[in-house]
Every structure is written in C-alpha cells, then in structure tokens.
C-alpha positions in Angstrom: 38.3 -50.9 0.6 36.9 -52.4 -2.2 39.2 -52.6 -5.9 37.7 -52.9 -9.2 39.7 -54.2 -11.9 38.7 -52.8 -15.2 39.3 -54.0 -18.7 42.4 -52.2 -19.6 43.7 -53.5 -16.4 43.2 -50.3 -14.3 42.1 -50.3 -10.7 39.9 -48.3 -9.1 39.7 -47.9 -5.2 36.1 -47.8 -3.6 35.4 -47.2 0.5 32.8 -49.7 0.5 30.2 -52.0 -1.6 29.9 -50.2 -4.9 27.6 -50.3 -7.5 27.9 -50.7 -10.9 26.3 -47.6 -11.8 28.5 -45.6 -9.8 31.3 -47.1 -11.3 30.5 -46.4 -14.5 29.7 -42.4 -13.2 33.2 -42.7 -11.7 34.5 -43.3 -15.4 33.0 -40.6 -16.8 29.6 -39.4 -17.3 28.9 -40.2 -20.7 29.6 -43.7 -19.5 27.1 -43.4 -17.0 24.6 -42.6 -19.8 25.0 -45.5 -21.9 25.5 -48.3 -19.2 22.7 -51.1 -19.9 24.2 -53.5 -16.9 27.3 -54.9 -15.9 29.6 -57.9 -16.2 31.4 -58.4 -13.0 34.2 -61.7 -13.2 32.0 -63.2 -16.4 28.5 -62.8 -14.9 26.0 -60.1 -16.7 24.4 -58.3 -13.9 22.2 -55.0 -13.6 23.7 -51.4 -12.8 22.1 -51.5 -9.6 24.2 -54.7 -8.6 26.1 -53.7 -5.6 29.9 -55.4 -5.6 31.2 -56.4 -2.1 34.4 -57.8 -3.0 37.6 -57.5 -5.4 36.3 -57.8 -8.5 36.9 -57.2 -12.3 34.2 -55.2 -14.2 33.2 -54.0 -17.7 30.7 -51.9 -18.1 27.9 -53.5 -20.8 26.8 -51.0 -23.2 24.4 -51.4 -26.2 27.7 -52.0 -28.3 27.9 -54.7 -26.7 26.6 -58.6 -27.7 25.8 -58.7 -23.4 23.9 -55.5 -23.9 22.1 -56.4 -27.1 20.9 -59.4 -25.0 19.7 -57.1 -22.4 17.7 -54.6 -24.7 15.9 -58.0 -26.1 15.0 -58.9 -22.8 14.2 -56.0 -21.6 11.9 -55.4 -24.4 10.2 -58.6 -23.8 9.3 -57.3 -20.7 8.0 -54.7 -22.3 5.7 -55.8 -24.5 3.6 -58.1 -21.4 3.5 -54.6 -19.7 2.1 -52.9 -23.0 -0.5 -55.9 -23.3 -1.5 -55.9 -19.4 -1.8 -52.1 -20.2 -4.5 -52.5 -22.8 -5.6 -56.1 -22.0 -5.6 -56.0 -18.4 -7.4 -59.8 -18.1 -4.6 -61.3 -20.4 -2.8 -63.3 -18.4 1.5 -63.3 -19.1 3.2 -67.0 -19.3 7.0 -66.7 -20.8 8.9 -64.4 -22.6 12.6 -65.2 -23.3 15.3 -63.6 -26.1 15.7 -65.9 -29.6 17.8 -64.8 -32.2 17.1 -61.2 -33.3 14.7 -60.9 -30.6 12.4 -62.2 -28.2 8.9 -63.3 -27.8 6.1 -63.6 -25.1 3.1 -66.3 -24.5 0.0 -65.1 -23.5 -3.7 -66.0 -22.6 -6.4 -64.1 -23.4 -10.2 -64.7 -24.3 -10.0 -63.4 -28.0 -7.0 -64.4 -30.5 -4.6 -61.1 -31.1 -4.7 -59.5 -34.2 -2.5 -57.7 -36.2 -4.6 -54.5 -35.4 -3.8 -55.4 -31.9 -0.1 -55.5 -33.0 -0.4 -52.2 -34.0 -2.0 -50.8 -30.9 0.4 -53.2 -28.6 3.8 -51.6 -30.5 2.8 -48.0 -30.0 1.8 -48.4 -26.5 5.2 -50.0 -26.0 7.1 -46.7 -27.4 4.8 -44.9 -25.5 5.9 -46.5 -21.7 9.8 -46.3 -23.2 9.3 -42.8 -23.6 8.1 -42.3 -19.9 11.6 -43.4 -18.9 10.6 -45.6 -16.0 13.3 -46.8 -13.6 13.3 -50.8 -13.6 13.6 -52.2 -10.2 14.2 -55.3 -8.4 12.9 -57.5 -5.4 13.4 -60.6 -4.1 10.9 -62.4 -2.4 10.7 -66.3 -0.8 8.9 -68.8 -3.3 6.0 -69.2 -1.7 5.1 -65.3 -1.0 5.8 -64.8 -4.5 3.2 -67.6 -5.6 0.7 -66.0 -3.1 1.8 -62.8 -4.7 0.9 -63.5 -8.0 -2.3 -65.3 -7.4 -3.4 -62.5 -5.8 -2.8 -61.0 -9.0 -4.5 -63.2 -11.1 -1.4 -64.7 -13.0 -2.0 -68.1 -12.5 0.4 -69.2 -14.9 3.4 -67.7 -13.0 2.1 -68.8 -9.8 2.4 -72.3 -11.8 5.8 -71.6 -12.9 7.2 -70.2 -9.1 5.7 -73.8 -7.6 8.0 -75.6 -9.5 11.0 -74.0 -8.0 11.9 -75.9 -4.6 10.2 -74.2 -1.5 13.8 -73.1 -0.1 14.8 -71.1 -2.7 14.0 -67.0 -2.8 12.9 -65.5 -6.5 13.5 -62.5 -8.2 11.0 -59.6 -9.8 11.2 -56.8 -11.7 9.2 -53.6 -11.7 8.4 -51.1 -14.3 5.9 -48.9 -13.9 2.9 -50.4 -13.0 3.6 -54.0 -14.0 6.0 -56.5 -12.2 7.2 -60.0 -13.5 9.0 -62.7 -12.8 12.7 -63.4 -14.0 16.4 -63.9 -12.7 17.4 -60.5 -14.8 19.2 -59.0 -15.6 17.8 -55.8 -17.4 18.6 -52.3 -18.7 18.4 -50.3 -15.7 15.0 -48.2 -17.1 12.3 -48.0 -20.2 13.8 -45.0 -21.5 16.8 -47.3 -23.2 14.3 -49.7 -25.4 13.9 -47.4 -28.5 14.5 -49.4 -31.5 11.7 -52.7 -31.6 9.3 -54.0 -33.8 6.5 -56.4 -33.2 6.6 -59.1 -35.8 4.4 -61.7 -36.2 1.3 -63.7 -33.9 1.8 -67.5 -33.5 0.2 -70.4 -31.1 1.8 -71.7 -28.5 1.6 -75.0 -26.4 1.5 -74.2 -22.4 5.0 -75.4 -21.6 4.7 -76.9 -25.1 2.8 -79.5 -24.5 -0.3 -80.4 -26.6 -2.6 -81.3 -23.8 -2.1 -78.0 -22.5 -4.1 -74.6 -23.8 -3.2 -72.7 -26.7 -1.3 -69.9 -25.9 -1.1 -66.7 -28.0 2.5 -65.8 -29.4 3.8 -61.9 -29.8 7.3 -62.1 -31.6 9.6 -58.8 -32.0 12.8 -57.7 -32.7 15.0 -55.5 -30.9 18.1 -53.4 -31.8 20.5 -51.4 -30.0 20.4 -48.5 -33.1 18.0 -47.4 -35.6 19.9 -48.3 -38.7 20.3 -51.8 -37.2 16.8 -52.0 -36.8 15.8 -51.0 -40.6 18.8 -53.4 -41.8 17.2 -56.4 -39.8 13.5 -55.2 -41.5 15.2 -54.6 -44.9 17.3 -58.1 -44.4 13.5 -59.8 -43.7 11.9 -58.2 -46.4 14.5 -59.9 -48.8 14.6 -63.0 -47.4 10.6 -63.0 -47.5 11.1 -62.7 -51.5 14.1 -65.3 -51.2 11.6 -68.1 -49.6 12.6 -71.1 -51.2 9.0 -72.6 -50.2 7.7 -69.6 -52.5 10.2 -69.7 -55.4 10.0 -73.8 -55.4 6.1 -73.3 -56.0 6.7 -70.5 -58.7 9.7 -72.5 -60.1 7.9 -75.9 -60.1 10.8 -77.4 -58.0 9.0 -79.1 -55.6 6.0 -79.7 -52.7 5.4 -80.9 -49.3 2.6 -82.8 -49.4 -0.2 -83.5 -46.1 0.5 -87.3 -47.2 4.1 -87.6 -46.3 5.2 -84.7 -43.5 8.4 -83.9 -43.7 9.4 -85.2 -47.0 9.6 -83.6 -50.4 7.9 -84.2 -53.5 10.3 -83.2 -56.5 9.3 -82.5 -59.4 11.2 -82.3 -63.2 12.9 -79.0 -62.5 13.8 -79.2 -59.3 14.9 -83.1 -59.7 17.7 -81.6 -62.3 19.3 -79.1 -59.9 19.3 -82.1 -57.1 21.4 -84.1 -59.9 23.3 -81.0 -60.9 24.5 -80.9 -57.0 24.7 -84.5 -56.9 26.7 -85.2 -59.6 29.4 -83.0 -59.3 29.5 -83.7 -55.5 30.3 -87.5 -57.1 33.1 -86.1 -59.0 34.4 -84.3 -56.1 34.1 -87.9 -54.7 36.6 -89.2 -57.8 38.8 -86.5 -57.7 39.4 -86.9 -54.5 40.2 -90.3 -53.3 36.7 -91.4 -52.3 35.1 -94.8 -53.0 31.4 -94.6 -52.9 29.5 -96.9 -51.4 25.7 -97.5 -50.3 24.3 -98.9 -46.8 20.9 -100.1 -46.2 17.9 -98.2 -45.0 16.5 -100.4 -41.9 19.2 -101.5 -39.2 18.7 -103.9 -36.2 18.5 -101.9 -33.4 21.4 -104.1 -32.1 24.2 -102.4 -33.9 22.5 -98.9 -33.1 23.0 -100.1 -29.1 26.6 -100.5 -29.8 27.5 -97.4 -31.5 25.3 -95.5 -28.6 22.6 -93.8 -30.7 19.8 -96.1 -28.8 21.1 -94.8 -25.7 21.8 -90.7 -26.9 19.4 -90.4 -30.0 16.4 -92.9 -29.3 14.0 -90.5 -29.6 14.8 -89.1 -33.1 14.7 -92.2 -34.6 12.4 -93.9 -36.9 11.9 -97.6 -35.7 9.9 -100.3 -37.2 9.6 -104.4 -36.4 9.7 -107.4 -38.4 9.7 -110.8 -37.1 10.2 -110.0 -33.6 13.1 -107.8 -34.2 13.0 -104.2 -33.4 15.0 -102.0 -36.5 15.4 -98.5 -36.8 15.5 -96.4 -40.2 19.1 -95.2 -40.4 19.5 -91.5 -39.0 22.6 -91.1 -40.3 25.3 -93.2 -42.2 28.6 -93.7 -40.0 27.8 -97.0 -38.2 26.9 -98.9 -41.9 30.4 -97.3 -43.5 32.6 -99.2 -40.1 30.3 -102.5 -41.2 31.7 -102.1 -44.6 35.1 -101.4 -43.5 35.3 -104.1 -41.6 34.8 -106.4 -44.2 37.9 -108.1 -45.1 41.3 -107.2 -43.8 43.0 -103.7 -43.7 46.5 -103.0 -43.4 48.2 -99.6 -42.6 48.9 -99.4 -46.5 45.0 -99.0 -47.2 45.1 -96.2 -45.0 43.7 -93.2 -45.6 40.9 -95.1 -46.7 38.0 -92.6 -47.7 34.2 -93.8 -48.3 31.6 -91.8 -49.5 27.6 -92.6 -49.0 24.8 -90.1 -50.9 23.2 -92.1 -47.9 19.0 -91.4 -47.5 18.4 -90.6 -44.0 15.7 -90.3 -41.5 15.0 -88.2 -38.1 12.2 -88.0 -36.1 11.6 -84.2 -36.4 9.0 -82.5 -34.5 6.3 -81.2 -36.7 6.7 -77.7 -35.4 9.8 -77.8 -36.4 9.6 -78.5 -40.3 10.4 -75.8 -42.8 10.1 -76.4 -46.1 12.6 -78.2 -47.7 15.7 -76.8 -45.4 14.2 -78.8 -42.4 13.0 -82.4 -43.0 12.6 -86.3 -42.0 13.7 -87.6 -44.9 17.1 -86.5 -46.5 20.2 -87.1 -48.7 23.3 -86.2 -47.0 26.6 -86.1 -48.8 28.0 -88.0 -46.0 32.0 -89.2 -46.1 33.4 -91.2 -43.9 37.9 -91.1 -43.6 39.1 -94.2 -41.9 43.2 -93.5 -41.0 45.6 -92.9 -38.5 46.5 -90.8 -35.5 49.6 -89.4 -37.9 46.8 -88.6 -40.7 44.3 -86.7 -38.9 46.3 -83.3 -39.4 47.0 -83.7 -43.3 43.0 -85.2 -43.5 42.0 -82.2 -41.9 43.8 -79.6 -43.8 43.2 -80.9 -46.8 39.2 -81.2 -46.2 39.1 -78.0 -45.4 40.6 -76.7 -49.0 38.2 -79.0 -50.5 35.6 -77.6 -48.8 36.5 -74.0 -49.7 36.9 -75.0 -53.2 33.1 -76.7 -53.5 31.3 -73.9 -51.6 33.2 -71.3 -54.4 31.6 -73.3 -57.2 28.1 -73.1 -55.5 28.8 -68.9 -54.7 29.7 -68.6 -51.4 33.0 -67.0 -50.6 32.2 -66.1 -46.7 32.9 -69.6 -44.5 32.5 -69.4 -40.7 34.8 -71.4 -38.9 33.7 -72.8 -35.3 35.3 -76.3 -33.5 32.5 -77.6 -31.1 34.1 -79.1 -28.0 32.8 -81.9 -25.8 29.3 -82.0 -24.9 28.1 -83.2 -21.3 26.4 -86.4 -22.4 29.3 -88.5 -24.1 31.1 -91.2 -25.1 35.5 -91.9 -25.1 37.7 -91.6 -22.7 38.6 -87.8 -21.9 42.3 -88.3 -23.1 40.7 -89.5 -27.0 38.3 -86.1 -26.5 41.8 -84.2 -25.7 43.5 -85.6 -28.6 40.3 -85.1 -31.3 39.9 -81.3 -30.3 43.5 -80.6 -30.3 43.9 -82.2 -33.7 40.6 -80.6 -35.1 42.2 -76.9 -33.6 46.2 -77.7 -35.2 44.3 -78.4 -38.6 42.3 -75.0 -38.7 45.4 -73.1 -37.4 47.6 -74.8 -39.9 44.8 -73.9 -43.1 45.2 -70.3 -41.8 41.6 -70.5 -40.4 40.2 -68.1 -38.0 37.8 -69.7 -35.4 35.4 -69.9 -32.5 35.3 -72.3 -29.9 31.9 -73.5 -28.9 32.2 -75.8 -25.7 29.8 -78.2 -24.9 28.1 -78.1 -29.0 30.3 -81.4 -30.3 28.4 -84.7 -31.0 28.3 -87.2 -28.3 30.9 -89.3 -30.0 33.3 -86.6 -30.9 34.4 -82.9 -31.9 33.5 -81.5 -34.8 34.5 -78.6 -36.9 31.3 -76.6 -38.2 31.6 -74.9 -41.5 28.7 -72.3 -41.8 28.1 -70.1 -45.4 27.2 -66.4 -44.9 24.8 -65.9 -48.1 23.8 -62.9 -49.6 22.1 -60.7 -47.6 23.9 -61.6 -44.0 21.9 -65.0 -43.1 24.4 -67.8 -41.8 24.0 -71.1 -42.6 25.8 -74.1 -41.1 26.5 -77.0 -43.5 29.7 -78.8 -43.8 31.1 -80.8 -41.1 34.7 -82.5 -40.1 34.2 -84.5 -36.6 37.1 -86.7 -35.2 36.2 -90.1 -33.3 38.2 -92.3 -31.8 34.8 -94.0 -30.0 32.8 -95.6 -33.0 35.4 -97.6 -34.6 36.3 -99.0 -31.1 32.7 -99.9 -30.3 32.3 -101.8 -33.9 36.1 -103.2 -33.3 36.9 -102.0 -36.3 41.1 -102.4 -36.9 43.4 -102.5 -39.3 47.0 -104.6 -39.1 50.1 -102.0 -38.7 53.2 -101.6 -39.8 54.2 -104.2 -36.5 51.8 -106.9 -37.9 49.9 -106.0 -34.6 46.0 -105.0 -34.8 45.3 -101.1 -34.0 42.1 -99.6 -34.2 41.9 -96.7 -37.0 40.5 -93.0 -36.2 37.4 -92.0 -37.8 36.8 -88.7 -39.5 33.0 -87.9 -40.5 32.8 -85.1 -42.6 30.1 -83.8 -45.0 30.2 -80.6 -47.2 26.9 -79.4 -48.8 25.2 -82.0 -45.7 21.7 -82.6 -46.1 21.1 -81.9 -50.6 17.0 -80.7 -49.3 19.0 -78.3 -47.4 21.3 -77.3 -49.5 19.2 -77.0 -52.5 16.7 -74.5 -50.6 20.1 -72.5 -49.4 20.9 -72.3 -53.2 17.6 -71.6 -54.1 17.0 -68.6 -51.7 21.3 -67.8 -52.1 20.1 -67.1 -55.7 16.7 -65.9 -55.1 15.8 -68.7 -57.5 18.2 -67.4 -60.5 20.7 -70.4 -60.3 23.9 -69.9 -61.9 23.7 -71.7 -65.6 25.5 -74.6 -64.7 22.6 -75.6 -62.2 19.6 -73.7 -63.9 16.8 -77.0 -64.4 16.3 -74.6 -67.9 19.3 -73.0 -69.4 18.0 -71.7 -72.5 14.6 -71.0 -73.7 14.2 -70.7 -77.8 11.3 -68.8 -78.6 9.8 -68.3 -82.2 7.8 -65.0 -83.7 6.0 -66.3 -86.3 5.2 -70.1 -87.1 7.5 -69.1 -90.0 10.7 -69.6 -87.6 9.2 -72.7 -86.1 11.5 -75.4 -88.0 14.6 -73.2 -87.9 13.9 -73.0 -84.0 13.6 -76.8 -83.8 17.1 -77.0 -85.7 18.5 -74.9 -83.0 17.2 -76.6 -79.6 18.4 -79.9 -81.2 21.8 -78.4 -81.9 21.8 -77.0 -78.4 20.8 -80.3 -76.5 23.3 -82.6 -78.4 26.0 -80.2 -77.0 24.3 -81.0 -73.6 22.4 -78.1 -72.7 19.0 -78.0 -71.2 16.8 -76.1 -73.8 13.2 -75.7 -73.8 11.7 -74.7 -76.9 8.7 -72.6 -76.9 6.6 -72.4 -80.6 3.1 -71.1 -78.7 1.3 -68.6 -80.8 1.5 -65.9 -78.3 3.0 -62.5 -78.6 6.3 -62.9 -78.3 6.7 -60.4 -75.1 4.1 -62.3 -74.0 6.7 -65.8 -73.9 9.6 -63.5 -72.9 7.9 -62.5 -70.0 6.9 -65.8 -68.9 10.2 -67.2 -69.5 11.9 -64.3 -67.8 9.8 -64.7 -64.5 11.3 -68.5 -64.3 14.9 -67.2 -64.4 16.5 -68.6 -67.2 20.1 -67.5 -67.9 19.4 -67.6 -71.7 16.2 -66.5 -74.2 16.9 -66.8 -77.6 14.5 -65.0 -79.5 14.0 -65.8 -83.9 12.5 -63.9 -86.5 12.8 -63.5 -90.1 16.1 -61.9 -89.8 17.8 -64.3 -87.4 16.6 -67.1 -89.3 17.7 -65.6 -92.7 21.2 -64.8 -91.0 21.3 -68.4 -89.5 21.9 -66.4 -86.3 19.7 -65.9 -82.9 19.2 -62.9 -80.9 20.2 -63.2 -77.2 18.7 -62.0 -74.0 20.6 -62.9 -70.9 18.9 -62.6 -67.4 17.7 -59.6 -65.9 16.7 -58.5 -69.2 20.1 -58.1 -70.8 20.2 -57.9 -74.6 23.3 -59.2 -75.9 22.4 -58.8 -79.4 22.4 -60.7 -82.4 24.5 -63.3 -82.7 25.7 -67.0 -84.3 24.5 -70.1 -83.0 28.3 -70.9 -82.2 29.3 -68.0 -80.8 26.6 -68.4 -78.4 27.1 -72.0 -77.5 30.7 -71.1 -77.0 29.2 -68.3 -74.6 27.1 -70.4 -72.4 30.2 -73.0 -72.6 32.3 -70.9 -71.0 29.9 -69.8 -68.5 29.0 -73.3 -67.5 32.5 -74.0 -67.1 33.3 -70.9 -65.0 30.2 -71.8 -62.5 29.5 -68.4 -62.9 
C-alpha cells in the first residue's frame, strides 16, 4: 500500500505506485482539471510522475508560484515548437523562465522580425488550442546526442555532450516537436492560454563573444487573462516611466560612448543628485554619523586581507603604478576599518557610526548596463556602525525606523523585508554566521517586520537584511541594506579596549539606505514619472510674463522667490504665453506663475500647479507660504 500525505494532513491509501494525476482525480474532478504538476516532499514534478513510496503531496495549480513556473516553461517550449513549425531549418539552443517569463535562442539564416513575431504568437495559440498531451522519455546521453543530430540540432547535440557519458537525459514531446529539458511541465498545450511574445534581442552562443549570434524571442506568460493585460498595462507604464527617456526630455543627464557605464549630469539633474545628497547628510547629523572620505585607488594588499581579491577579483577595476598592483575601490567598508583603526577606541566610543558618500567602481558587464540604475561608476550612501555584540539589536532596530522614515520622504510607503542567509562561498566561522543571522532576524521581529528568508543570497562576509521599495505601479526595487560582520574587522585587527582594559574586536554593521544615488535617482525619476515632488524638482517655479510690459515686475518676483531659496526660472521670451505654459508644463514643474496687467497692477501672480491645476490669483506671499509648506511636507 502506498499513503499520500496531503497538505491539510489527510492521508490517502493507494494499492500500488500512484500517479499524480490520479491523485488529484481521487480528490475530486475539478482538481483533476486544473492540476499543472505536482510537488511531492518539496520537489515540483509532472502529473504523470508515478510515486512509489510514502510521500507527502500538493497538487500544483496555476494559483500557484510552482505552477506559474511551469506555465512559463512550458510556454517556452512552446514557442521553439511554433518557430520549428514555420521555420523548420531554425535550429533551437536554450530556452529557460526569467522573471515574468521566459525566452528562447535560436539560429536561423535571416534575423526575426517583428512580423515574424506576429506570425510565431498566433501559431503558438494555434498548437495550445489543439490540446496536445506533453510526454516524456528518457534516453542514455549518447543516443540522445545521435538522436538529435539526426535531427539536425546541432546545438543540443552540443549541449547533451557535455553531460558525463553515464548519465541518462530527459525529453519532452508535444506534438510533433521534442526537446531537451529535466521538466517538469504542464501535463498538455491545451493549459498555455495567456502569453505574449515581447521583444527580439541577440544572443552570444553560451554567451560567449567568439561564439555566433543567436537570435532572442522573449515572452511573457500568465496563469489568467487579467494578469496578463495587468503585466502589458504595468509595461506600458513603465515604458513612459523610462528614466533613460524622461532624463533626455528633462535634461538630467547622458551616457556617453566615451565613458560606458558612467553618467554625464547635467544642471538639472546635478540639483536633484544634491537635493538627495544633502538631506541624506543631514540624516547623517541627525543621527549620530561622522562623515568621513576614503581614497579611490587601494593597494591590492589590503583588498587580499579583507577577501575581495579572493571573492570579487573579477569585478574590480585594477590599475599599477610603480610596480604595485591597486584596485579602484568597489565598495567603502575596508577604508572606514583603516580609519577606525586610527588611534585608540575604548568601549565608551562605542557605537561609533561613519558615514562615506564614497565613489565606487565595479567591473559591470556591458550587457548588463541600464541607464543610470545600472552602472561602473557610482555614489553609494554607504554607513559603516562599529559596536558591540550587546548593540547589534538596538543598531538594528533603530536603522530600520530610520530607514522607514527616509524612504516616506522620497514617497515610498511599501518596504519589502527579506534577511539573506549565508552564501556557499564564505568567510567566519559558522558560530559568528549563527550569531549575525540570529541578530539580523531578533531586530526585524522586534521592529514588528514581516519577512522572507532567502538562504544562500548574504554577502560572503556576512548576512544582510535587504530593504526593497515597491513603487507605483507594482515594480520592486531593492535598495537599502543592514549586513552584520564579525569577519572584516578581524581580518584588519581592528579592536577597541573594554570595559576590562582587555582588547576585543568590535562587530561591524554595513548598512546603506537609498545605496547607489545613479540608482536611486532613476527609481525617483521613473517613481514620479519625472514629476518630482517640489522639494527635489531641479525647477520649482517657472515665472512667465504676457507682455514685455510685466517683464520688470516678473524680474522683482524671481528675485524675491530665489532669496527665499527657491529654484525659479524666469521666462520673458516673446512667445504666446500658452506657448511657454506648455513648454514649461511638459518639464513638470510643480509651480507656473503666469503675470499680466492685472497681476502686476494687484502686485499679485496667478498660479498654475502641475497637471494643469489653476489655483487662481493670488499674493506673492501667500504663495511662497504655499510652496513653503509643501517643501516642508515633502509632498
């Protein structure tokens, strides 16, 4: 007899091996339906999996994140059978799930285009519809790699040598087309209903530049209909959010060909980077922080010692001079344990809080640049805590309502809390990994926090706490950071003198809030859709003149506004005025103030807000008392 455990704890009795398809048809029928695969004792498998043994099982369903997985995978598969369909000399490479969907590499004699998208995405519905049952074979390594040959897929014949000679592989058959893969998937066609094909893009054979060009097909896939056409509504608004769009309409900023990787700023967007700045440095005085500044270029030496050489080689800038090997900082930690070390510390310095608006750089791929959001060169708002075991907790808690409270001001109310656990490659003992991630899990649970745990995702020196920003329209964001290390400060033998007069080595908390400024600037910028609250807006008030009869009255006005310490551009072009409201409007400023005759004659101004509000006629005071209160507010 054979028992099956299910998730409400219920057993069900079986004669023999069972399936998971007729354990879900022993449920109930309309279970049967809707099954997509199985997980049986945490392993996803497909309905057709047959269970010898006592064994808990849930049924996967498209409700569920295991069965959204296997739609998107499924659907991959999909698409190379649409394209071997109506391209039968392409030849199919790869095709795995990404986030919101998958994608598959192809080779083929003429680039795709997006006509051939077109024709690809309705042949797709069209095999769904048919409803054909997808199978599964296993065969040994080397008949499969005869198999496929035969076939004409040389790139899969490629891929199966690589696997050692002993082992057996796995296919999967719909219709008439059969590929490669471990599985699992939905157990036929007839439940992939809700895709689109997105977007064509080159692709590196097993991405590597020598190799050919590969064609990329991206999609998306959904387990409902509405999900779908939220996913396409959600792209559509984050296509008009791009801050690499709004910072060329804006004049914020460009990446030039002469420095990858970097950003150009220009006036405007220079102010909202010292808008963010500057009250990140009086976050930094309110708060107990001294600021310091490291160098650039560090011998490679100390970089050995702290374990980046070893862990992080690769992503680093390095340079020579004289015979010695240096590397541009990637980040600031190791500089801020130099600094600490200077001079002694006793437990009564303790917690002693440094702050860096440290330049950094990392090696970044090219391909994997994006705008201003992924870089080489960046600004992080990077915080180092030096105290002791007894001060982690308090540290902790009282980052994290910091945190909350700077993230408010910029507009974002929605924080996602996840602590990332020790990763495989590592430095510390395990009993200093036990003590970081129990101290980083008491502080969340004691700020009233809800959390994930993500094992394996901490830095090699320690576990951090990730703090990602939901914006607007659902996008998540991951920014701030709180990681507890009892390695670093022992490799640097940094120490402080106790309450014993004895020498103890301090625990080190990094932590950052907005991160990397690029990449919190373009968050803002596409949070905002480019209409930044006043307090950061580059132009806060535009005055704009009728006639050349309001011009010197206009000029009063932007002086009186700019020695109150507003940012005021003043606008006397002889244009129609809709003409300059328009203009002005289209960059977003919070404030137009508009003069003629009667505004100048009642020593008043009349006042459109953004979105093309009209707030009416009013005093020059009462308006800068208006915009002084909003600024204030950080509405």
């Amino acid at each position: 007899m054979i028992y099956i455990t299910l998730p409400d704890g219920s057993k069900r009795e079986f004669p023999g091996p069972v399936t998971v398809a007729e354990v879900a048809a022993s449920i109930g029928a309309g279970l049967a339906k809707a099954a997509l695969g199985g997980n049986v004792d945490g392993k996803v498998v497909d309905t057709s999996y047959l269970i010898a043994t006592d064994s808990p099982l849930s049924i996967v369903t498209a409700k569920d994140a295991d069965g959204l997985e296997l739609i998107r995978h499924s659907t991959a598969h999909l698409l190379a059978y649409a394209v071997k369909s109506l391209f039968p000399d392409a030849q199919v490479t790869i095709g795995p799930v990404i986030e919101n969907g998958f994608f598959y590499d192809f080779s083929y004699k003429r680039p795709f285009t997006p006509e051939d998208l077109a024709v690809i995405e309705k042949k797709m519905h069209n095999l769904a519809e048919k409803d054909e049952p997808v199978t599964r074979r296993v065969l040994p390594r080397d008949a499969a790699v005869d198999y496929f040959k035969g076939l004409g897929e040389h790139y899969k014949a490629e891929i199966i040598s690589s696997i050692p000679a002993d082992q057996e592989v796995s296919l999967y058959r719909e219709g008439q087309f059969e590929d490669l893969c471990r599985g699992p998937h939905v157990p036929s066609t007839g439940k992939l209903k809700h895709f689109k094909l997105m977007k064509l893009a080159g692709a590196y054979w097993r991405g590597d530049h020598k190799n050919e060009m590969l064609q990329r097909i991206y999609g998306t896939a959904w387990a409902t209909k509405d999900e779908l056409q939220q996913h396409l509504t959600m792209l559509e608004e984050a296509e008009k959010r791009d801050h690499r769009k709004l910072g060329r309409e804006l004049d914020l900023f460009h990446i030039d060909e002469h420095a990858p990787g970097l950003v150009f700023w220009h006036p405007k967007g220079w102010t909202v980077w010292q808008g963010v700045e500057q009250y990140m440095r009086q976050v930094y005085r309110d708060n107990g922080y001294l600021e310091v500044k490291g160098p650039q270029i560090i011998d490679k030496t100390l970089w050995e010692k702290t374990g980046h050489w070893d862990k992080y080689r690769e992503n680093m800038f390095v340079t020579e001079s004289e015979k010695r090997e240096y590397a541009l900082k990637p980040m600031n930690c190791p500089g801020h344990i130099l600094i600490f070390k200077q001079g002694i510390k006793s437990y009564r310095d303790l917690p002693l809080r440094y702050g860096e608006f440290g330049q950094c750089h990392r090696n970044e791929p090219t391909g994997g640049l994006h705008g201003i959001m992924r870089v080489r060169g960046f600004t992080q708002d990077d915080g180092h805590i030096f105290c002791t075991e007894e001060q982690i907790l308090s540290e902790c808690v009282n980052y994290t309502a910091l945190l909350q409270k700077v993230y408010a001001d910029f507009g974002f109310k929605n924080i996602i809390y996840k602590i990332a656990t020790r990763p495989e490659k590592r430095i510390g003992s395990d009993e200093s990994w036990d003590k970081a991630e129990a101290a980083l899990i008491q502080s969340l649970n004691a700020s009233g926090c809800e959390y994930v745990i993500s094992p394996g995702d901490g830095a090699f020196y320690g576990p951090k706490i990730e703090y990602t920003l939901k914006d607007a329209i659902g996008r998540q964001w991951q920014c701030g950071t709180m990681q507890v290390d009892f390695s670093m400060p022992e490799r640097l033998d940094a120490d402080y003198v106790g309450e014993d007069s004895a020498r103890h080595r301090p625990v080190m908390l990094h932590r950052a809030i907005v991160g990397s400024l690029e990449r919190f600037i373009g968050i803002l910028i596409e949070e905002h859709a480019g209409a930044l609250p006043t307090w950061l807006a580059p132009v806060q008030v535009a005055v704009l003149n009728i006639t050349d009869a309001q011009a010197e009255y206009c000029r009063e006005i932007t002086k009186t506004l700019q020695n109150q310490g507003l940012r005021v551009e003043l606008d006397l072009r002889n244009e129609k005025i809709t003409y300059k409201i328009r203009e002005h409007s289209m960059q977003k400023l919070p404030y137009i103030l508009v003069v003629g005759d009667k505004e100048k004659a009642a020593g008043a101004v009349a006042v459109r807000a953004r979105g093309n509000l009209d707030l009416g006629v009013m005093s020059l005071e009462a308006f800068a008392q208006k915009i002084s209160a909003d600024i204030a507010s950080k509405r």
